[in-house]
C-alpha atoms as an extended CHARMM CRD file, in Angstrom:
* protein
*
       249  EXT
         1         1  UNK       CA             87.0880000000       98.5030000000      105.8280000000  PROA      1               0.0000000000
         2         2  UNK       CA             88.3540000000      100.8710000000      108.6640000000  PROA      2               0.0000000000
         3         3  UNK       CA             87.9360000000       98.3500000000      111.3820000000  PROA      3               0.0000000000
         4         4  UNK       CA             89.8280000000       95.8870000000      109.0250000000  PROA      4               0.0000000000
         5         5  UNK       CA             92.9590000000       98.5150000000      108.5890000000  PROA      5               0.0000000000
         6         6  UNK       CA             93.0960000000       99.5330000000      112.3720000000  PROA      6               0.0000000000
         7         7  UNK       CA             93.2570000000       95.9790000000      113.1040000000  PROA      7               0.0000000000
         8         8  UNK       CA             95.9440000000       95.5000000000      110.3380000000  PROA      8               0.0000000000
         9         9  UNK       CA             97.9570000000       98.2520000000      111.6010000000  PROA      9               0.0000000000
        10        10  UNK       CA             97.8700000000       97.0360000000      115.0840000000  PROA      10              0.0000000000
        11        11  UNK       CA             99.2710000000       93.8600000000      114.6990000000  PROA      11              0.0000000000
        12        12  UNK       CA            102.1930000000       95.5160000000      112.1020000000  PROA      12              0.0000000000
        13        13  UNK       CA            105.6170000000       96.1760000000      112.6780000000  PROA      13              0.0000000000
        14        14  UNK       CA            106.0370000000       98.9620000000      114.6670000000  PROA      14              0.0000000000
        15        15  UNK       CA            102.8690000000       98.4180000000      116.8480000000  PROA      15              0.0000000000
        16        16  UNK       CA            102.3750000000       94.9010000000      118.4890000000  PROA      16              0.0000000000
        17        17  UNK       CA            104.6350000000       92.8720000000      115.2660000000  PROA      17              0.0000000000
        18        18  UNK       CA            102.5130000000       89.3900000000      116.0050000000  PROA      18              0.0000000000
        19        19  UNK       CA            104.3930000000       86.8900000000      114.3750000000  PROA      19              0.0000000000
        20        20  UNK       CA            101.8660000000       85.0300000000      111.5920000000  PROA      20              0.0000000000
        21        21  UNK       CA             99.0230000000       87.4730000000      111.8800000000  PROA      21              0.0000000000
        22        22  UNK       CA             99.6450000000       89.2940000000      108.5790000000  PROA      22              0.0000000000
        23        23  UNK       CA             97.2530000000       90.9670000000      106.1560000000  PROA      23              0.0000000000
        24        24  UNK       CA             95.4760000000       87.9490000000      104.5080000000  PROA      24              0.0000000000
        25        25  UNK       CA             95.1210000000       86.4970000000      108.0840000000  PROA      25              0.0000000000
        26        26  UNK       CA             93.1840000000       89.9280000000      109.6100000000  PROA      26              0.0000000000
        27        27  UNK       CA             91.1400000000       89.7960000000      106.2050000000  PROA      27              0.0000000000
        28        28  UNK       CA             90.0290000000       86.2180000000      107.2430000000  PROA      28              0.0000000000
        29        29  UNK       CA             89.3660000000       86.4360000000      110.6510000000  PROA      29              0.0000000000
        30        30  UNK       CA             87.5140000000       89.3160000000      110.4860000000  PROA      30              0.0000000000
        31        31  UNK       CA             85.2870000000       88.4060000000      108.0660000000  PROA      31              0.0000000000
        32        32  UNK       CA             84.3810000000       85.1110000000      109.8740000000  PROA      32              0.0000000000
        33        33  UNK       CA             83.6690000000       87.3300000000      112.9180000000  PROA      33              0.0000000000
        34        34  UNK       CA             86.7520000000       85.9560000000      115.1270000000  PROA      34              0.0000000000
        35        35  UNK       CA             88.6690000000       89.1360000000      115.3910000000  PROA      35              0.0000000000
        36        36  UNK       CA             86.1870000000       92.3570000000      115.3390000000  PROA      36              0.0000000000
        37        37  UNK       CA             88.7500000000       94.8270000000      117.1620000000  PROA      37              0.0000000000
        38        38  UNK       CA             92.0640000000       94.1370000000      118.9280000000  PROA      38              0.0000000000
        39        39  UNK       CA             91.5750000000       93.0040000000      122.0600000000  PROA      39              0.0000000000
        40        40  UNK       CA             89.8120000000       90.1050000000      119.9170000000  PROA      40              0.0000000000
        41        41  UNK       CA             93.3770000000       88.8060000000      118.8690000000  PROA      41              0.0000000000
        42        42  UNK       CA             94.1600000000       88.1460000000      123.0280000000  PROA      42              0.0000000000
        43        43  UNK       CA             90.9360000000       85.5240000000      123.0880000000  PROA      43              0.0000000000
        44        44  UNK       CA             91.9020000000       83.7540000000      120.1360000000  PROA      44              0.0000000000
        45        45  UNK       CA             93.0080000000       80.7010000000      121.4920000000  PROA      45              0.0000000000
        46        46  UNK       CA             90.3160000000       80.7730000000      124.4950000000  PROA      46              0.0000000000
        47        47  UNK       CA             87.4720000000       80.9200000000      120.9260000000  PROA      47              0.0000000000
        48        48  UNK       CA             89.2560000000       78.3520000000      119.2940000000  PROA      48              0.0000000000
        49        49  UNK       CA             89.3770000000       75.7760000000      122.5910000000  PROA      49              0.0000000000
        50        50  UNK       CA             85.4910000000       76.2240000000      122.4710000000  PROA      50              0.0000000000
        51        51  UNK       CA             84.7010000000       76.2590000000      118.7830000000  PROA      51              0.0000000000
        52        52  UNK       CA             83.4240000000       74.0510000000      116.7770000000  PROA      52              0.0000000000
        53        53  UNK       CA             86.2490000000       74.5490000000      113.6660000000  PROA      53              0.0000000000
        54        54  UNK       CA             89.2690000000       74.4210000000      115.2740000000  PROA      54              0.0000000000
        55        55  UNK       CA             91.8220000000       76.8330000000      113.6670000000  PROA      55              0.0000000000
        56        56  UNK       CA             94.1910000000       73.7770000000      112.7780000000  PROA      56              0.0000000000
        57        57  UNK       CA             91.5830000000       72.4880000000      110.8660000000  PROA      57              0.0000000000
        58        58  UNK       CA             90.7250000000       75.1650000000      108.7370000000  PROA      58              0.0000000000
        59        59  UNK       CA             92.5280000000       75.7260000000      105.5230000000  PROA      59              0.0000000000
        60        60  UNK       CA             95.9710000000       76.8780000000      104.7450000000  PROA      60              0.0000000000
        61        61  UNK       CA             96.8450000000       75.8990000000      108.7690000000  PROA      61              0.0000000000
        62        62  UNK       CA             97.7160000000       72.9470000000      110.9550000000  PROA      62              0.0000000000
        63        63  UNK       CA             98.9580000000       71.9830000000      114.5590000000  PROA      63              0.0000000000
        64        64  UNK       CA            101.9700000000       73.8440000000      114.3230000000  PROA      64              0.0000000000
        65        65  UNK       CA            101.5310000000       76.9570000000      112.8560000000  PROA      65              0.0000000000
        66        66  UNK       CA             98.1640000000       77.2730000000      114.6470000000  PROA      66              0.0000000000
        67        67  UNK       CA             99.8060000000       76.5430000000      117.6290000000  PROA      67              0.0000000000
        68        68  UNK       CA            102.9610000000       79.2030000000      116.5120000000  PROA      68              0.0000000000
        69        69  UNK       CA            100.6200000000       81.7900000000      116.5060000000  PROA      69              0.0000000000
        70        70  UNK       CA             98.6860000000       81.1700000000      119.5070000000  PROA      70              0.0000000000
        71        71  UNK       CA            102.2880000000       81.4550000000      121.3010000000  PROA      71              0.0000000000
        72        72  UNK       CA            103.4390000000       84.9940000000      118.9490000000  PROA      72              0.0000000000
        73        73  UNK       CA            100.1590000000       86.6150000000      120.2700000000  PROA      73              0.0000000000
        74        74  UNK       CA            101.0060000000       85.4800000000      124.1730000000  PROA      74              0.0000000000
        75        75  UNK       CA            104.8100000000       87.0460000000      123.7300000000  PROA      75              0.0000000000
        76        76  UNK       CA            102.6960000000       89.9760000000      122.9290000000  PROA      76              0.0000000000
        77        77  UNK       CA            100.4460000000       90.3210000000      125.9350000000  PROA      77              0.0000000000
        78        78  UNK       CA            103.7510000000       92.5030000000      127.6470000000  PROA      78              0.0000000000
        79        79  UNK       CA            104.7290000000       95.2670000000      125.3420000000  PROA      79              0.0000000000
        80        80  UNK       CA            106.4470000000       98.8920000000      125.2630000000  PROA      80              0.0000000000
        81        81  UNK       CA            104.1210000000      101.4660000000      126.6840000000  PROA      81              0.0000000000
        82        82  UNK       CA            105.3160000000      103.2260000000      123.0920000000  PROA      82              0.0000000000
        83        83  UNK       CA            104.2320000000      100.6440000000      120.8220000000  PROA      83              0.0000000000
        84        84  UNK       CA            100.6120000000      100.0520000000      122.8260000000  PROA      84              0.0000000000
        85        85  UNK       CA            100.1980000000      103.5280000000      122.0840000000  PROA      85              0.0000000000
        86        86  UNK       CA            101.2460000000      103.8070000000      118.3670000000  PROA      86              0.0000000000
        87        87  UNK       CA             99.4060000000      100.4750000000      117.6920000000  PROA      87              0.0000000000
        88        88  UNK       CA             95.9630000000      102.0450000000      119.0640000000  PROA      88              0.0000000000
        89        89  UNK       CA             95.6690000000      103.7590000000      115.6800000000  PROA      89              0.0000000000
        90        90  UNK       CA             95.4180000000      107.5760000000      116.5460000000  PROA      90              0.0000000000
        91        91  UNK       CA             95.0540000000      109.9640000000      114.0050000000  PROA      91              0.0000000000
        92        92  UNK       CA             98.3290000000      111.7010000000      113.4270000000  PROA      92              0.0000000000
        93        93  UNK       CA             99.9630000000      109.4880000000      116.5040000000  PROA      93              0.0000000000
        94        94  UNK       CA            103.0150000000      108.5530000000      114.7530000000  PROA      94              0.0000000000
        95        95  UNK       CA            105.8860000000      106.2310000000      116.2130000000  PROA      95              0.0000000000
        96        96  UNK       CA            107.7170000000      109.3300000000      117.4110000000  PROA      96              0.0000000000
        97        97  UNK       CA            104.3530000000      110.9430000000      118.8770000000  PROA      97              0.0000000000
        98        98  UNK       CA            103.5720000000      107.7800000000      120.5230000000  PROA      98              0.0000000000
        99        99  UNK       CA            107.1850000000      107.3870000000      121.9150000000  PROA      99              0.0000000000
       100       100  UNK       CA            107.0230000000      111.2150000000      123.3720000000  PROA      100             0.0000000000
       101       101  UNK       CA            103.7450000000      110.6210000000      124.9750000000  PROA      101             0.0000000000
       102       102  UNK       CA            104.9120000000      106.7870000000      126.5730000000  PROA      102             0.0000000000
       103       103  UNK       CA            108.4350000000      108.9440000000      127.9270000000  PROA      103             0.0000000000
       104       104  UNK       CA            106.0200000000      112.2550000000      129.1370000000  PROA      104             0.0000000000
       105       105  UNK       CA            103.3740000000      109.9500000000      130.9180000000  PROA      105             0.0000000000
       106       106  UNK       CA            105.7500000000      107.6060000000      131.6500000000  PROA      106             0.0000000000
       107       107  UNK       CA            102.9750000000      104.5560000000      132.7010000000  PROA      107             0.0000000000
       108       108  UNK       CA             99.9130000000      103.4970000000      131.5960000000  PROA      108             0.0000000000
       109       109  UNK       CA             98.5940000000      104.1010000000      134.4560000000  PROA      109             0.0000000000
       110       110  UNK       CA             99.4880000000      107.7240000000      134.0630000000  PROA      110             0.0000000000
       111       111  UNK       CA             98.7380000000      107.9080000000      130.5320000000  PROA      111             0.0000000000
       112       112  UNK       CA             94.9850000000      106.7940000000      131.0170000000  PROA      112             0.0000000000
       113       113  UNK       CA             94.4040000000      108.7080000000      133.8320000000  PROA      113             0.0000000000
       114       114  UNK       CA             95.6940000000      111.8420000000      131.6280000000  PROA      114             0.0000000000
       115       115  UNK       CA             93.7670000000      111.3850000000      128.6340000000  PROA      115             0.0000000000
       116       116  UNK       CA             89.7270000000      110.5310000000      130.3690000000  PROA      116             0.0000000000
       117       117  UNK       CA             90.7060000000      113.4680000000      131.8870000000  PROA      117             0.0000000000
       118       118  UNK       CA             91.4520000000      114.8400000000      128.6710000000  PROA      118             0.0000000000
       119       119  UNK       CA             88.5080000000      113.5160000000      126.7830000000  PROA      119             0.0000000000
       120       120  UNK       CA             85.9920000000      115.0950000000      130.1720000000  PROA      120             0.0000000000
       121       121  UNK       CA             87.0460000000      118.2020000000      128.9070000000  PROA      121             0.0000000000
       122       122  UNK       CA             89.9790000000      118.7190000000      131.7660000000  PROA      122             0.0000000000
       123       123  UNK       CA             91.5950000000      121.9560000000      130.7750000000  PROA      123             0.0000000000
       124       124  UNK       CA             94.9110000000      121.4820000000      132.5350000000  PROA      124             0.0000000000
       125       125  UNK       CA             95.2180000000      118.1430000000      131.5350000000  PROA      125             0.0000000000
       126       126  UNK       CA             94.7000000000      119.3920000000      128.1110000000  PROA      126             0.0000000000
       127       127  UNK       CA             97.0220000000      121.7830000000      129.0430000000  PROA      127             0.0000000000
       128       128  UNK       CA             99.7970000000      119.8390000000      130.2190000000  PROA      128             0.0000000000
       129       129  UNK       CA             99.5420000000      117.2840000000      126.8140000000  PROA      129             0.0000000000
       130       130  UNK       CA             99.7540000000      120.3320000000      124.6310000000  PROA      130             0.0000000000
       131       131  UNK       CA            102.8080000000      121.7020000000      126.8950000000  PROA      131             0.0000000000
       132       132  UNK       CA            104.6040000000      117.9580000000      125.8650000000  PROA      132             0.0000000000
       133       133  UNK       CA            107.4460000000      118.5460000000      123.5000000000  PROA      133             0.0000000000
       134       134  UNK       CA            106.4250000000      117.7540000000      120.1900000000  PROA      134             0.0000000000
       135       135  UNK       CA            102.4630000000      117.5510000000      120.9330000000  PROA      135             0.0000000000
       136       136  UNK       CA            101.2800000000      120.1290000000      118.6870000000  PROA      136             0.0000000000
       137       137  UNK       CA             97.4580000000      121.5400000000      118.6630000000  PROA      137             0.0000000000
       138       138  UNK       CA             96.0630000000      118.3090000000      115.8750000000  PROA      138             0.0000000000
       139       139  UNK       CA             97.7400000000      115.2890000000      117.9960000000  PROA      139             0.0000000000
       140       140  UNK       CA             96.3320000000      116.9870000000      121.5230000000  PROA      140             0.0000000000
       141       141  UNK       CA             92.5640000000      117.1770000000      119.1130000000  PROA      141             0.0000000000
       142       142  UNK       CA             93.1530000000      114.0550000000      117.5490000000  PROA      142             0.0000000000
       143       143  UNK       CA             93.7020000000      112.0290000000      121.1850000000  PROA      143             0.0000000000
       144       144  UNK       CA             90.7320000000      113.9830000000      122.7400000000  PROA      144             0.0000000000
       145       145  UNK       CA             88.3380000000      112.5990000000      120.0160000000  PROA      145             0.0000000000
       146       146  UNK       CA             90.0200000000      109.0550000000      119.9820000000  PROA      146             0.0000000000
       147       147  UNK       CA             89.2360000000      108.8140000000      124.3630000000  PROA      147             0.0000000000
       148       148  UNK       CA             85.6030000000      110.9100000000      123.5480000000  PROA      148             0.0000000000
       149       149  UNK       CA             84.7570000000      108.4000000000      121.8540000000  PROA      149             0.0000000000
       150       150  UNK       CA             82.9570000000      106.1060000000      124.2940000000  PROA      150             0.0000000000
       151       151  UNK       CA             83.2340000000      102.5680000000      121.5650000000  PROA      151             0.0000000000
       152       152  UNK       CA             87.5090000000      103.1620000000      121.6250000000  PROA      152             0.0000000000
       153       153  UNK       CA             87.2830000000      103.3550000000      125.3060000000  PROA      153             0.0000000000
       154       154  UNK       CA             85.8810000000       99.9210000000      125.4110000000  PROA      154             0.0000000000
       155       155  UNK       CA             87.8950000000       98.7310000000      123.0550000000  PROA      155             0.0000000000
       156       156  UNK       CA             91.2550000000      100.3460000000      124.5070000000  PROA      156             0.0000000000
       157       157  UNK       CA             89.5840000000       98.6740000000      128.6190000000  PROA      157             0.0000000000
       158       158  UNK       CA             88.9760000000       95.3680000000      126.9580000000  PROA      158             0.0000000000
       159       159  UNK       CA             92.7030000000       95.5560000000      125.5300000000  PROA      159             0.0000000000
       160       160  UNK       CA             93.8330000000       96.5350000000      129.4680000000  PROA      160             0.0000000000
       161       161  UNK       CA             92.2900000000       93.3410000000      130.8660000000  PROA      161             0.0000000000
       162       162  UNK       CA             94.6610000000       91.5930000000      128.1650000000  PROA      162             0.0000000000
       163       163  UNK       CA             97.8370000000       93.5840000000      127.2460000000  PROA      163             0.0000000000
       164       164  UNK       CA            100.8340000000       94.7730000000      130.0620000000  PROA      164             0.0000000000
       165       165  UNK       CA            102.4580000000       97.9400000000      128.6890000000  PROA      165             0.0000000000
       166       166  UNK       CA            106.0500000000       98.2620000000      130.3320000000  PROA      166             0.0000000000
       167       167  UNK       CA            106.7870000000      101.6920000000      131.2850000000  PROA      167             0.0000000000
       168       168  UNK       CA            109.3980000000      103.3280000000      129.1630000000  PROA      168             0.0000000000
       169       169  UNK       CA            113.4220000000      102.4600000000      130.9090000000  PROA      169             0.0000000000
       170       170  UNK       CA            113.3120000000      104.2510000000      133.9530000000  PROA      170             0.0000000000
       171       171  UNK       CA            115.4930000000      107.6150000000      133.5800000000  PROA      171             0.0000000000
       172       172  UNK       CA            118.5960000000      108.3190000000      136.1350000000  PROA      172             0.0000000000
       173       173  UNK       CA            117.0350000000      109.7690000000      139.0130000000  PROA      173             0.0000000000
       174       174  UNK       CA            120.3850000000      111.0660000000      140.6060000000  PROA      174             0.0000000000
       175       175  UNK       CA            121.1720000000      113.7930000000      138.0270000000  PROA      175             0.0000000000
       176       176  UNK       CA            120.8360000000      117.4400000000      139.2830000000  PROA      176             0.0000000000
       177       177  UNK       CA            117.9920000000      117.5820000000      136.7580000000  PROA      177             0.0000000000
       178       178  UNK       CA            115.6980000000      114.7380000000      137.8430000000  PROA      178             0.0000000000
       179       179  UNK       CA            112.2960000000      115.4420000000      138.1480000000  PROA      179             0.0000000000
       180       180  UNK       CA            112.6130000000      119.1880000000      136.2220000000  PROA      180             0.0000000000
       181       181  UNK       CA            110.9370000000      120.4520000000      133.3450000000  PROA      181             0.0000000000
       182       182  UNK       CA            113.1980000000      121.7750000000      131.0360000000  PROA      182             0.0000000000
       183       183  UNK       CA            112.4590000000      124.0280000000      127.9540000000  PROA      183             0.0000000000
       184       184  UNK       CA            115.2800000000      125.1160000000      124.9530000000  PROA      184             0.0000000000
       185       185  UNK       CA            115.0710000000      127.8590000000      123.2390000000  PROA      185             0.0000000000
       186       186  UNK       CA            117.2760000000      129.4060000000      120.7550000000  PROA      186             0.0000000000
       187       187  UNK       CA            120.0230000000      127.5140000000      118.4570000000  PROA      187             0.0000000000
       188       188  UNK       CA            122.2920000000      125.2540000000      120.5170000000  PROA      188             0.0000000000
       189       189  UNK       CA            125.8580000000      125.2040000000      118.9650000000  PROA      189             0.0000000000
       190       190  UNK       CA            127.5010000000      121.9900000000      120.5340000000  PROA      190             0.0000000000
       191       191  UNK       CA            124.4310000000      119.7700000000      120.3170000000  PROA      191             0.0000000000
       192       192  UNK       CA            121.7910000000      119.3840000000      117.9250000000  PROA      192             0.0000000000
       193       193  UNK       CA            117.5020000000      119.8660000000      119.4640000000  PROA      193             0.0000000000
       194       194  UNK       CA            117.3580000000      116.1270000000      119.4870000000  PROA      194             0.0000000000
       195       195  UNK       CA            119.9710000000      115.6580000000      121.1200000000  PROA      195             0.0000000000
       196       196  UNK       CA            119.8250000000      118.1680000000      123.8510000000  PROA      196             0.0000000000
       197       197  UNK       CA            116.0450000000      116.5960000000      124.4850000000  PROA      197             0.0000000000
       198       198  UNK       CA            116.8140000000      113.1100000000      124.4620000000  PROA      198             0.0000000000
       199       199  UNK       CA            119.5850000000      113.5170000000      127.0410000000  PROA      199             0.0000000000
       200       200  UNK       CA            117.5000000000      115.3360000000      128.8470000000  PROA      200             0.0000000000
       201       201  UNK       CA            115.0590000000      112.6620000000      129.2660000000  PROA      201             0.0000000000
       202       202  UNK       CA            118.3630000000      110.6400000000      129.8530000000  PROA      202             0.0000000000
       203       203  UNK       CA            118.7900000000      112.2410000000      132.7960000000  PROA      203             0.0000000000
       204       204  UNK       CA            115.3940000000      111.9610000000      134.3160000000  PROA      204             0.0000000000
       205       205  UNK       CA            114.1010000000      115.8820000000      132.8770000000  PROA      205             0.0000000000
       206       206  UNK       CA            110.6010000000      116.0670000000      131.1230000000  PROA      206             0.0000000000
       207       207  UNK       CA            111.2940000000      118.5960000000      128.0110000000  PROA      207             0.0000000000
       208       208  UNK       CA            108.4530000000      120.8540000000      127.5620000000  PROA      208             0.0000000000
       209       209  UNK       CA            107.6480000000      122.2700000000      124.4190000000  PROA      209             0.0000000000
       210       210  UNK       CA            106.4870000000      126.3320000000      126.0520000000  PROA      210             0.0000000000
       211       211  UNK       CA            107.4810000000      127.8970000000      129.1920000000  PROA      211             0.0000000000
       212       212  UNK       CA            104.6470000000      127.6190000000      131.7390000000  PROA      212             0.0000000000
       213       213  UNK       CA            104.8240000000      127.8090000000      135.8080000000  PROA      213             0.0000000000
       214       214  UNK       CA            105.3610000000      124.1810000000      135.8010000000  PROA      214             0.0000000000
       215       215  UNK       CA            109.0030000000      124.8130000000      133.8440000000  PROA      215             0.0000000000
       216       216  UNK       CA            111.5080000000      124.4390000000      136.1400000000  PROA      216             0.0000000000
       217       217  UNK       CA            115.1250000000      125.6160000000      133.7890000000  PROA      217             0.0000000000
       218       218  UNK       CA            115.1230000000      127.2790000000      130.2040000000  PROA      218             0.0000000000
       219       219  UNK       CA            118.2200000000      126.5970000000      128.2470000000  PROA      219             0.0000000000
       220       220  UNK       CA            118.5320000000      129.6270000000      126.1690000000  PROA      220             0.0000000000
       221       221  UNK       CA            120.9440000000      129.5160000000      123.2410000000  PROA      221             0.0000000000
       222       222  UNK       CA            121.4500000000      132.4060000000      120.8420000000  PROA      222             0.0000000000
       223       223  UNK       CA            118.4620000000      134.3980000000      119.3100000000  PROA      223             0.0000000000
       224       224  UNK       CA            116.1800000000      133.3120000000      122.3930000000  PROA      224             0.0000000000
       225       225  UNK       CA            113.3280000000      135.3530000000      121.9560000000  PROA      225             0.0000000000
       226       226  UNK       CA            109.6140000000      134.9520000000      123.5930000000  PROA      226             0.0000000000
       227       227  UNK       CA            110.3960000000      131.8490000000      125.7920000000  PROA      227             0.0000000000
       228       228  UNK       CA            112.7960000000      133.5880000000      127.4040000000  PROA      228             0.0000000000
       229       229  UNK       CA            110.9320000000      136.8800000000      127.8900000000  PROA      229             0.0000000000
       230       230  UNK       CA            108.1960000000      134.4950000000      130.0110000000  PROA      230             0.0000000000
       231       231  UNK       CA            111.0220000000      133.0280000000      131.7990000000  PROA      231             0.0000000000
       232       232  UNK       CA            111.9560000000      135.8210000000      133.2400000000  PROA      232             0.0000000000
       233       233  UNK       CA            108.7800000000      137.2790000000      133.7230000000  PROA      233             0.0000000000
       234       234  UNK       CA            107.6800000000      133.7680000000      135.5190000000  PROA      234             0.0000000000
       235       235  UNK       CA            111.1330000000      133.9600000000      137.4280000000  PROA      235             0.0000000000
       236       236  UNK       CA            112.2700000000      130.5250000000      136.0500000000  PROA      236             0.0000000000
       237       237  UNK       CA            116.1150000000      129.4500000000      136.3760000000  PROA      237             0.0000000000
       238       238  UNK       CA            117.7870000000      130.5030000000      132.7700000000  PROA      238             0.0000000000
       239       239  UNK       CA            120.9650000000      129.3910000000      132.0290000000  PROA      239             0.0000000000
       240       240  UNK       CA            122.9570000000      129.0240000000      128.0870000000  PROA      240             0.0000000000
       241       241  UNK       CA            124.3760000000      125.6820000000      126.7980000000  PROA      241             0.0000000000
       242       242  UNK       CA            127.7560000000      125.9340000000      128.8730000000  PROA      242             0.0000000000
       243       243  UNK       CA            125.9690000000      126.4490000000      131.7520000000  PROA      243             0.0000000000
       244       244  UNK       CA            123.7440000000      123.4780000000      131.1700000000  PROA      244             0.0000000000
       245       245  UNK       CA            126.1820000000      120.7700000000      129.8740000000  PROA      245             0.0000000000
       246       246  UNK       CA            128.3800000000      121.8600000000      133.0940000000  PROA      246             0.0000000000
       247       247  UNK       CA            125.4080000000      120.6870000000      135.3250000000  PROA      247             0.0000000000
       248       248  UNK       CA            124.7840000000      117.4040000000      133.2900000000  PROA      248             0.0000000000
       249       249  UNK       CA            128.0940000000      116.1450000000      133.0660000000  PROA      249             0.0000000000
């Protein structure tokens, strides 16, 4: 039944959205042993050339719509580094989660490297995913156990040799902020969190969720209180919200 539901939310909406590979389809394929985990769905049409029961003969399909969703599962095989990683079915890996992680790593080259490293037991890359704005202490747990587990990693391989995630729209690398880790603290009073961070990211900055010596500029806002007190002691650049929408304007 889990295999089943991580299959089914894999090929929903916000993950890979296959056109004609709903629920009752999963259900069926799965039980006649076609799809047992999803890098199955990417061999589909290479099983059906060589089987015996073609799918266009089975019942409820035909030439076209077999041949409809051999083509919605190809349009698939590039996809948003963001929606590989939400459809992988993490524990606690939300859309959002999966879209900070795809903008942090920012490859999936990157992003694989970071989490075997992870699930080896690599402290600073441990580190460094917990440091990721909006990566809290259950995700960072929750991804270590997914890549520990050596049956995912197959799974997750097999889906490599099939799947092309595209790296998340390549920031503005000419800002003054390119390339820096930036941490907020405090309340901002002409932008919202959200925004503040996603312009960041705009501009080419990784936001950071703690000061650390790999944080380049804390924007402190009103009733800053222990990320700024590291700041200082780490002798990062501090500057308020003037300061900082002057420099990315």
């Amino acid at each position: 039944a889990q295999a089943v539901e991580r299959l089914k939310h894999f090929v929903g909406r916000n993950a890979f959205d296959i056109d004609g590979l709903g629920d009752k389809q999963v259900d069926a394929f799965y039980r006649d042993g076609m799809i047992m985990n999803a890098a199955d769905i990417f061999t589909l049409r290479e099983q059906d050339q060589r089987s015996l029961k073609r799918l266009k003969d089975r019942e409820g399909w035909g030439t076209t719509s077999a041949a409809k969703l051999f083509d919605a599962i190809d349009e698939r095989r590039s996809i948003d580094l963001y929606r590989f990683i939400f459809g992988l079915g993490i524990r606690h890996v939300g859309e959002q989660t999966a879209k900070d992680l795809a903008r942090s790593y920012g490859s999936i080259e990157e992003f694989t490297d970071g989490m075997e490293k992870i699930a080896a037991g690599d402290e600073e890359a441990f580190a460094d995913l917990l440091n990721i704005d909006g990566i809290g202490a259950t995700v960072a747990a929750a991804l270590k156990e997914f890549f520990a587990e050596e049956r995912n990693l197959e799974v997750y391989k097999a889906l490599l040799r099939q799947v092309t995630p595209i790296a998340p729209q390549a920031a503005d690398t000419s800002s003054p902020v390119a390339g820096k880790t930036v941490v907020f603290t405090g309340s901002l009073e002409q932008m919202t969190r959200d925004e503040s961070k996603a312009m960041a990211e705009r501009l080419g900055a990784k936001v950071a969720g703690s000061v650390s010596k790999k944080t380049d500029l804390l924007v402190a806002g009103p009733g800053a209180g222990s990320k700024l007190k590291k700041a200082q002691e780490l002798g990062v650049e501090i500057m308020d919200e003037e300061a900082w929408l002057k420099l990315t304007h």
